[in-house]
C-alpha positions in Angstrom: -16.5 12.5 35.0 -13.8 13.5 32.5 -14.4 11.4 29.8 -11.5 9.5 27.7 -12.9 11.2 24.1 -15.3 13.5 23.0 -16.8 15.5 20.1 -16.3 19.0 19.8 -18.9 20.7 18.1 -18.8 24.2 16.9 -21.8 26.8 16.0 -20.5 26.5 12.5 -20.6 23.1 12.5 -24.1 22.7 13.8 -25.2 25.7 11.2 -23.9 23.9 8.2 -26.1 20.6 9.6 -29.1 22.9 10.0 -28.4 24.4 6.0 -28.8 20.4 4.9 -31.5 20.1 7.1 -33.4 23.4 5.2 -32.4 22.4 1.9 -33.9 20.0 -0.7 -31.8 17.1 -0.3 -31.4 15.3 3.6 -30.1 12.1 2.3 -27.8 11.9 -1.0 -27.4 14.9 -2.1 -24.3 17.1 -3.1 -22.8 17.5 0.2 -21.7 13.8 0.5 -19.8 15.0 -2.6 -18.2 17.6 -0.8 -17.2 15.8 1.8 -15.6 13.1 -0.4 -14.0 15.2 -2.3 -12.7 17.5 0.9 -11.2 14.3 2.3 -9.5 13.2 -1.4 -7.8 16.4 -1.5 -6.3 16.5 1.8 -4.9 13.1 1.4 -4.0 13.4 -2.2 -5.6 10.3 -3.5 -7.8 10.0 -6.5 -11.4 8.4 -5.1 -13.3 8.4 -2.1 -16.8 6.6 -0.8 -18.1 8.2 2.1 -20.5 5.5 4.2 -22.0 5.2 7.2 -19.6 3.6 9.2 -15.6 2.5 9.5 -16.8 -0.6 9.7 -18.4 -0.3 6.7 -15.8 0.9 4.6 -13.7 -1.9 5.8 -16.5 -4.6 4.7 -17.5 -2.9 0.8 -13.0 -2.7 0.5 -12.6 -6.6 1.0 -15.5 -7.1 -1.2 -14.0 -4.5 -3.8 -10.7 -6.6 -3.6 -12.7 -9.6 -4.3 -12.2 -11.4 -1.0 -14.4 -13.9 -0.9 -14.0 -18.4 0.5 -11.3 -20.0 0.7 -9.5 -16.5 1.5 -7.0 -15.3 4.6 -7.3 -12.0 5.8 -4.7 -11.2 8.6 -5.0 -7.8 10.9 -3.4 -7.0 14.2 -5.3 -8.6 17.6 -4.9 -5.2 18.8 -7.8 -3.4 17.5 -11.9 -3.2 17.7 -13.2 -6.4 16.1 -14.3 -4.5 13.0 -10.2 -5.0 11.4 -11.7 -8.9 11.0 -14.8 -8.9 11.4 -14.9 -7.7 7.8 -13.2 -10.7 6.9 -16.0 -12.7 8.3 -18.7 -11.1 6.9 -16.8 -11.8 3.3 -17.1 -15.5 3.9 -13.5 -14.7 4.1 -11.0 -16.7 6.8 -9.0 -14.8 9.7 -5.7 -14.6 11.5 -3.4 -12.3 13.0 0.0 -11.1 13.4 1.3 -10.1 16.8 2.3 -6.8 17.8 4.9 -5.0 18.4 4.5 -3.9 22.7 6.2 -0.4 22.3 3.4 1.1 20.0 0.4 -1.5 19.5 1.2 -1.3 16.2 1.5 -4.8 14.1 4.8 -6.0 14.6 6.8 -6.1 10.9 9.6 -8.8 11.9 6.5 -11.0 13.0 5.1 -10.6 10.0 7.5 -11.4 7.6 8.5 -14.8 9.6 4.2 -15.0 9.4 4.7 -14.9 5.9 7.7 -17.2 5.1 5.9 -19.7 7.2 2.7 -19.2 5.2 3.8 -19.4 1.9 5.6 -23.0 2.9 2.2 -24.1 3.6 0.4 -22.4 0.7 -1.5 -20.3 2.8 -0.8 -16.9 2.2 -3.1 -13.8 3.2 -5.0 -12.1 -0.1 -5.2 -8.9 2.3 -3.7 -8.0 4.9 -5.4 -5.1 7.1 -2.5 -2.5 9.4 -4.2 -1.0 12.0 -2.5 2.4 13.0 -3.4 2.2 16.9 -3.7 5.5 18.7 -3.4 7.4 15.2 0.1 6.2 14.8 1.2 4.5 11.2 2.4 1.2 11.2 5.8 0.5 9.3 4.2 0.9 6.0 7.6 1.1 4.0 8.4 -1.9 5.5 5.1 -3.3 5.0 5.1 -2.6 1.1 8.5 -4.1 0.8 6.7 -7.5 2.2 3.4 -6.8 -0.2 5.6 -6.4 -3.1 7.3 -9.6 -2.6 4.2 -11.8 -1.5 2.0 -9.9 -3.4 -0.9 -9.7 -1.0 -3.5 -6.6 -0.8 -3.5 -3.9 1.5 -6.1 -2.3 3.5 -4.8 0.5 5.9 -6.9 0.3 9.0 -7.1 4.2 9.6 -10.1 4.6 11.6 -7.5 6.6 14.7 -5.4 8.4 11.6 -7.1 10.7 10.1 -5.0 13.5 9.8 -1.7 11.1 10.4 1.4 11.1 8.5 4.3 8.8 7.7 7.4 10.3 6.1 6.2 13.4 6.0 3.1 11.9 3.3 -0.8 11.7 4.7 -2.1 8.9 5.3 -4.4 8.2 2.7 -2.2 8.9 -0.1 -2.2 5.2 -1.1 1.1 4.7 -2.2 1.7 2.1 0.4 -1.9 0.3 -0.2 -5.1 -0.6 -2.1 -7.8 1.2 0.3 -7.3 3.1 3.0 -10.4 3.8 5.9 -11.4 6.3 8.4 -13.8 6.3 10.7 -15.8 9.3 11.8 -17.5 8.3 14.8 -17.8 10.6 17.7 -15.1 10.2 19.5 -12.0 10.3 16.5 -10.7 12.8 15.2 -13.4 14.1 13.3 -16.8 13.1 13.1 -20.1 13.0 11.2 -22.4 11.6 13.7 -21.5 8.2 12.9 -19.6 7.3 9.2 -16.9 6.4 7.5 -15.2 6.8 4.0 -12.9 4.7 1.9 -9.8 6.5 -0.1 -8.3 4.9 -2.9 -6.6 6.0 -5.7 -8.3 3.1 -8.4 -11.3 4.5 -10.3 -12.4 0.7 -10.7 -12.0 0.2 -7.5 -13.9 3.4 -5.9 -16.7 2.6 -8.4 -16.9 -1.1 -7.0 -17.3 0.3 -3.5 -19.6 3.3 -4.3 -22.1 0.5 -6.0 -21.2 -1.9 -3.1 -21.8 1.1 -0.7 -25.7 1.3 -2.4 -27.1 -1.7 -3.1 -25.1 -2.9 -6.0 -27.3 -0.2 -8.1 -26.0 1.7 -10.5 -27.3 4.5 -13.0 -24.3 5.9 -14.9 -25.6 4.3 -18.0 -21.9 3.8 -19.5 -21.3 1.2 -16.8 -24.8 -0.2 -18.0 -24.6 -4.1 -19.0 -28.3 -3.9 -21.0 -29.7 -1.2 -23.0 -30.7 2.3 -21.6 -34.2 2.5 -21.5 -34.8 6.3 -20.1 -33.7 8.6 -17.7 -35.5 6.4 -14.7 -33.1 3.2 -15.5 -30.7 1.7 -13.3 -28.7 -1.9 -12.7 -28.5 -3.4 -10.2 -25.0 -5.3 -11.1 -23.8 -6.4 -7.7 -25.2 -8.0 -4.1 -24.7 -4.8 -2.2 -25.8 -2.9 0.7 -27.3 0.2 2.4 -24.1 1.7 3.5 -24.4 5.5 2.2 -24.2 8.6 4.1 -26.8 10.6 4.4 -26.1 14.6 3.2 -27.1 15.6 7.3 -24.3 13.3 8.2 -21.9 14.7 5.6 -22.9 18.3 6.2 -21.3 17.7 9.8 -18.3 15.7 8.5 -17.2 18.5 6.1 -17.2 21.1 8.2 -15.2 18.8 11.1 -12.6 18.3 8.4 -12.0 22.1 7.8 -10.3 21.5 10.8 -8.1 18.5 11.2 -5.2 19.9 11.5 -5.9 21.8 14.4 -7.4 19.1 16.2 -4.5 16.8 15.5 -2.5 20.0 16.8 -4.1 20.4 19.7 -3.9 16.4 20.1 0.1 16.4 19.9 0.3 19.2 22.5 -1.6 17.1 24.9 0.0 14.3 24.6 3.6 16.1 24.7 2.2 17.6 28.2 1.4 14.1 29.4 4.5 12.0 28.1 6.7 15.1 30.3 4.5 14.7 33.3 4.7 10.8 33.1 8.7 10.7 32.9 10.4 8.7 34.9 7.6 7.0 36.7 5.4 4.0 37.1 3.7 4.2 33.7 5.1 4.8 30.2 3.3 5.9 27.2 3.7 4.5 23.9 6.7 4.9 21.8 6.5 7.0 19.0 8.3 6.1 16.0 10.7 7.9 13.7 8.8 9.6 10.6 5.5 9.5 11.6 2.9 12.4 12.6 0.5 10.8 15.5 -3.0 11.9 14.9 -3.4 10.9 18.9 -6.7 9.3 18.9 -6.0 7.7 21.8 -3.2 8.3 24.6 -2.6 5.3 26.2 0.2 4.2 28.6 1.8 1.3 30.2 2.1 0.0 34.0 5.2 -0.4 34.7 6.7 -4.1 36.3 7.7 -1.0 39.2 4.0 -0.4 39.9 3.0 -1.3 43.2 -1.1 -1.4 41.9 -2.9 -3.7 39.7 -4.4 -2.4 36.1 -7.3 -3.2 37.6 -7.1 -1.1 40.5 -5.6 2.0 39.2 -8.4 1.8 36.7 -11.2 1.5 39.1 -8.9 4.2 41.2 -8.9 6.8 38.0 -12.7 5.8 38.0 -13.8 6.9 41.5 -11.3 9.8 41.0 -13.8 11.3 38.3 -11.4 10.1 35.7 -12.9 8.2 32.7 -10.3 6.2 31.8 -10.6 3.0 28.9 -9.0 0.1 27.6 -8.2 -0.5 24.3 -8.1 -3.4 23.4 -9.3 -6.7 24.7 -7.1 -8.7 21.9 -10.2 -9.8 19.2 -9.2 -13.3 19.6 -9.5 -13.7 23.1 -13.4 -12.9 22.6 -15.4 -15.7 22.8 -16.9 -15.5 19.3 -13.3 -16.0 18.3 -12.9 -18.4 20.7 -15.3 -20.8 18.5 -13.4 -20.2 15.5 -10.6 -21.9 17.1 -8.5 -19.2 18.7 -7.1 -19.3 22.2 -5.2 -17.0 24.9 -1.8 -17.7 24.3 -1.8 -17.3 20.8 -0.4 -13.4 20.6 1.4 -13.6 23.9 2.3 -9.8 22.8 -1.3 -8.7 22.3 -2.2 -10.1 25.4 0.7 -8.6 27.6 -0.4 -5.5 26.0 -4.1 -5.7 27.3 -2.9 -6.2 30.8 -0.5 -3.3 31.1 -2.6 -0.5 29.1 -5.0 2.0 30.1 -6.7 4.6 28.3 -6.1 8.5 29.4 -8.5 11.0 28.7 -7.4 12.9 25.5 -9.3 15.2 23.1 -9.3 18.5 21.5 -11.3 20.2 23.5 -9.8 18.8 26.7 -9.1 22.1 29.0 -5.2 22.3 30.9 -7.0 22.1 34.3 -8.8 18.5 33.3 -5.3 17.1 31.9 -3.9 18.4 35.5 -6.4 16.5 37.7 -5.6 13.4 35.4 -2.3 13.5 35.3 -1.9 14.6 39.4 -4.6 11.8 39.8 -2.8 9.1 37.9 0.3 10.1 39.5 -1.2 10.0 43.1 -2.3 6.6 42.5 0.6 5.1 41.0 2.9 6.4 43.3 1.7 6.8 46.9 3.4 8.2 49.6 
């Protein structure tokens, strides 16, 4: 079975883990530093807190913002329930904005009328979380023009983007938003195991996280809020959480970073390979925007109205073919926890039209040309019988 994602791990990857692994220090030690600092540089931003998951990052960057009852966060219905859950967990409220079909990104026209309507009913969002689908940026010029006028918070949603670009500027930078969060699980672009960091470019707001990221503790003694009583003393200051990386996990992370760009290369030649092969027939791939560089986490295309099979079928097709094809995503509010908060299908017609057209190719960096051939002759067979 050729697999929709991977990891591609490298002798020097796995010698750097087994350095940590000899040295003094497995859980925090200095290369979580590293890492941080690896992934502040490449973006250009001031601050980052490595953690142990995306998801995590997302949760200790709505606490950071001060999101809290009585609160709306809004996020795209296209995307793993993670871009609200955070909300959730926050004791925060949720709702979405539709998207826009062409890319799965969060649809900007929808989202200002979203926001018109909202502020006539006093109930506008304190943060509102883009999700770049695929590795694609949303309209974040667009989206800052809308922040600046509302005056909500941003979260970029980067878990698929980590080495994406809009206007030529890395995602990350910050100059569109308050937080920005990757993900480094397995299958994206990069990975530590499993982990995730938050970017920001607000040393109040990295130092927030960091403490929210580790229990609420601190021990820089100029942050203290009582005296210092020795060199053992620490606060506690905040409810936090265990959400640090561990040095073993970083160790991995830093040396997958060294090479980014050439995933994301690698990534874009794929996909370029692909959207040739899939011209002009009964599935399209998604559109890619004007000014943005498309870290291609995920390739994903469309059935056309013209094709003669089900989604279903050409997926269980691909799947008997040896072809371990995906779906992303079923639209979080037609899951059934979301379902009990009120939410029901026919809410985001767009999301849902979406989710019944789209299907997950294989794509990653170690993909060989003979695998993308059998997936693309075997999508093609499929979709367009003789």
């Amino acid at each position: 079975m050729i697999p929709y994602g991977r990891q591609s791990v490298s002798e020097q990857d796995i010698a750097q883990v087994v350095e940590v692994l000899r040295s003094d220090f497995l859980t925090q030690g200095p290369v979580v530093s590293a890492f941080e600092q690896a992934v502040a540089q490449y973006c250009g931003s001031g601050h980052a807190v490595a953690v142990n998951s995306g998801t995590s990052a997302l949760h200790i960057a709505c606490l950071a913002l001060g999101l809290g009852e009585g609160d709306w966060l809004w996020t795209s219905p296209i995307s793993f329930v993670a871009s609200s859950n955070c909300a959730l967990y926050c004791g925060a409220q949720v709702d979405f904005v539709d998207i826009d079909v062409a890319t799965g990104n969060m649809d900007i026209d929808l989202l200002a009328e979203k926001l018109e309507k909202a502020a006539s009913e006093g109930r506008l969002p304190k943060i509102i979380v883009p999700v770049h689908f695929a590795g694609q940026p949303c309209d974040m010029d667009r989206l800052d023009q809308l922040r600046q006028r509302w005056g909500f918070r941003v979260i970029e949603d980067a878990c698929h983007a980590s080495g994406a670009a809009f206007q030529n500027t890395p995602v990350g930078r910050g100059q569109y938003s308050d937080v920005t969060v990757f993900s480094f699980h397995p299958v994206k672009i990069t990975t530590s195991g499993e982990g995730g960091m938050a970017i920001c470019n607000d040393a109040s707001l990295a130092t927030k996280m960091r403490q929210l990221a580790s229990h609420g503790i601190t021990r820089d003694s100029s942050l203290f809020q009582s005296r210092d009583q020795g060199a053992w003393f620490y606060e506690q200051q905040h409810l936090g959480f265990n959400y640090r990386m561990s040095d073993i996990h970083a160790a991995l992370g830093l040396s997958q970073w060294a090479r980014v760009d050439e995933f994301v290369a690698n990534r874009n030649r794929l996909a370029c390979i692909y959207d040739q092969a899939f011209a002009n027939s009964p599935v399209c791939p998604l559109v890619q925007r004007a000014g943005r560089k498309n870290s291609y986490h995920l390739y994903v295309i469309k059935l056309r109205e013209t094709c003669s099979q089900s989604r279903k079928a050409v997926f269980e097709k691909l799947r008997l073919a040896g072809i371990g094809v995906n779906v992303h995503y079923i639209p979080i509010h037609m899951q059934p926890y979301y379902q009990r908060l009120g939410f029901e299908t026919m809410h985001f017609l767009n999301a849902e039209s979406f989710y019944q057209q789209a299907i997950t190719l294989p794509l990653y960096a170690t993909l060989s040309d003979d695998q993308q051939q059998q997936v693309i002759e075997q999508v093609l067979k499929i979709v367009c019988p003789a």
